[in-house]
N, C-alpha and C positions, 0 to 999 in steps of 0.2 A: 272327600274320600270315603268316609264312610258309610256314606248315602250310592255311591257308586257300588261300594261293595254292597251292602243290600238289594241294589237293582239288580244284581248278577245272582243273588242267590236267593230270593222269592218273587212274585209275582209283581207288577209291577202296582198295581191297585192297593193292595196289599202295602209295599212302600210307603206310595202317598200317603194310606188312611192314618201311619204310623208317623207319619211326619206331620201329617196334621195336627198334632196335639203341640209341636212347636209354639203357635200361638198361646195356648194356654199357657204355656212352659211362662213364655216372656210375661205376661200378663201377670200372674204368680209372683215372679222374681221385681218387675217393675215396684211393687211395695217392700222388701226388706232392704234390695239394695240401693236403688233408685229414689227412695223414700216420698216416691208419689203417691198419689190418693187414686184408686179406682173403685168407682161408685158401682153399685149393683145394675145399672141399665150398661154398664161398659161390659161387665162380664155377663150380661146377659146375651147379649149382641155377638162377643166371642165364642160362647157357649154353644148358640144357633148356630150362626156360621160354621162350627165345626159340623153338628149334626148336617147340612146341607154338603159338607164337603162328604159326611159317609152314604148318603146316598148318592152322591155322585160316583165315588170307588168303589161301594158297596164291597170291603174285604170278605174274601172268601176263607180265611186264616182259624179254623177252630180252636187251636191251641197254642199256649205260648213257644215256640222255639225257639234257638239262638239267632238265628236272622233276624225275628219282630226282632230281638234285644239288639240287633247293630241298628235298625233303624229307629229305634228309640235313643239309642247314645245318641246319634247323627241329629234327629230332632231337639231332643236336651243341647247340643252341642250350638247345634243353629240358634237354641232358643239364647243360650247366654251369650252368644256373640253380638247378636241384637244391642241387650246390654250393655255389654262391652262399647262397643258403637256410641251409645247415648254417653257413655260415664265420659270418655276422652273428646268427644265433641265438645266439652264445658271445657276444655282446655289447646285443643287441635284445631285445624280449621278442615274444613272436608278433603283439601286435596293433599292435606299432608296424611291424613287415617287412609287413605285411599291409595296412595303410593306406598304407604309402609305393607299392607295390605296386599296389596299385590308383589311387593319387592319378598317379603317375607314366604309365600306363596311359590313364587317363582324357585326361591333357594328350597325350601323343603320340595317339590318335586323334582329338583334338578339331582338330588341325592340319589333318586330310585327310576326316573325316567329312562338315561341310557341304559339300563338291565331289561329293558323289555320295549325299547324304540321299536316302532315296524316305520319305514320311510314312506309317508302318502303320496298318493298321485297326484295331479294336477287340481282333477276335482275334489278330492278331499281336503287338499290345501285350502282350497277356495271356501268351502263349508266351513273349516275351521276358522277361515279367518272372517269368515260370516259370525260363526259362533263366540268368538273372542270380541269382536266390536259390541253384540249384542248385550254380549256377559256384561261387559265394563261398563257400558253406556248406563245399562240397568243397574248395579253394584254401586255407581256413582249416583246413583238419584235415590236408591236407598239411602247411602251414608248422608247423603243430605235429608232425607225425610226426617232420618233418627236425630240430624242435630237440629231443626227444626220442633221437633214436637215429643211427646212422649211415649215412649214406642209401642206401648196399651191402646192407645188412639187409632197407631197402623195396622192392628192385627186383622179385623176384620177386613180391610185391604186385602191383606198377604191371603188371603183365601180365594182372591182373583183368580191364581192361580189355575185353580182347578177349570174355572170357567175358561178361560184363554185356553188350555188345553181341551177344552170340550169343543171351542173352535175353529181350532186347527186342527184338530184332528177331520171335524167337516170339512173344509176348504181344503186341505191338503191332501187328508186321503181317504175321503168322500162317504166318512165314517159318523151316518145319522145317529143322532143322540134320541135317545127313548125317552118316554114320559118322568120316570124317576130323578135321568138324567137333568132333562132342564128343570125336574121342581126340585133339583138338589141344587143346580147354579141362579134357579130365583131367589132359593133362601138365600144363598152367601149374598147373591147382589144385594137383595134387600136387608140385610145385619150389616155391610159397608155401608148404607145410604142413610137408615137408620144412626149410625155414630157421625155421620157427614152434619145431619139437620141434628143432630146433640150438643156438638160443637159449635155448631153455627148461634144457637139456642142460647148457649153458656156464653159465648162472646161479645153477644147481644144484650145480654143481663149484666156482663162482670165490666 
């Protein structure tokens, strides 16, 4: 919700470059709370990968206003939910974090949704319910990623993002990326492949 309400009230580039620090957020919290170990090649990898993700959005934001600050709660917000995720997975199993999850989700907007319902058409039915399988599908391989591994390990993943949207927006609506563009989504690839052969490295040794 709160990422929503920042989209509506600055730039969209701008959002991202703010939400990108996410990563960092989790990476951070993954030592006090989480009481894991992250070595200087982890946060260096996280580090890079953001720098690629600002030159892919390249904000145009000179100074702080209230909007960066909604998309900074929103980020902070995403980052300890991560968190959150890894801590009850020592105790839950994914499909039960996964339905609370969403059951908990469903009831807080069901509070505020009918005060501003608009009824869709046909095709927007359809997109949403494009949207909604997509959501979940994804959402569900998340909460498995985080009870799988340590969520320090995913962040330079979660920078995908930016790439995948650099793609679709080609494919979809036939919108070339410039040279900054791809050497902003080579770095991210390369800071994920980089922590891919770390782990592989480490698994191989331990």
């Amino acid at each position: 919700g709160m990422f929503m309400l920042a989209f509506k009230l600055m730039p969209l580039a701008d959002t991202h470059a703010v939400g990108a620090i996410a990563p960092l957020i989790v990476v951070a919290l993954s030592v006090p709370l989480l009481k894991e170990r992250v070595g200087p090649r982890r946060w260096a990898a996280v580090a890079v990968g953001f720098l690629g993700v600002m030159l892919i959005v390249r904000p145009g934001f000179t100074r702080i206003e209230p909007p960066i600050l909604i998309a900074l709660v929103a980020a902070a917000m995403w980052g300890v939910y991560q968190i959150m995720v890894r801590m009850v997975s020592r105790v839950d199993s994914n499909e039960t974090t996964s339905l609370w999850t969403a059951s908990v989700g469903l009831a807080a907007t069901s509070l505020v949704g009918p005060a501003v319902w608009v009824w869709p058409s046909a095709a927007e039915w359809a997109l949403l319910g494009t949207i909604a399988l997509l959501g979940s599908f994804g959402h569900i391989a998340l909460i498995s990623a985080l009870g799988m591994t340590q969520p320090a390990r995913l962040q330079p993943f979660m920078y995908t993002l930016f790439v995948w949207a650099v793609v679709v927006g080609y494919v979809m609506f036939g919108q070339v990326p410039d040279s900054l563009t791809l050497l902003g989504a080579g770095i991210v690839i390369a800071s994920g492949i980089y922590i891919w052969h770390r782990e592989r490295v480490r698994a191989a040794e331990g």
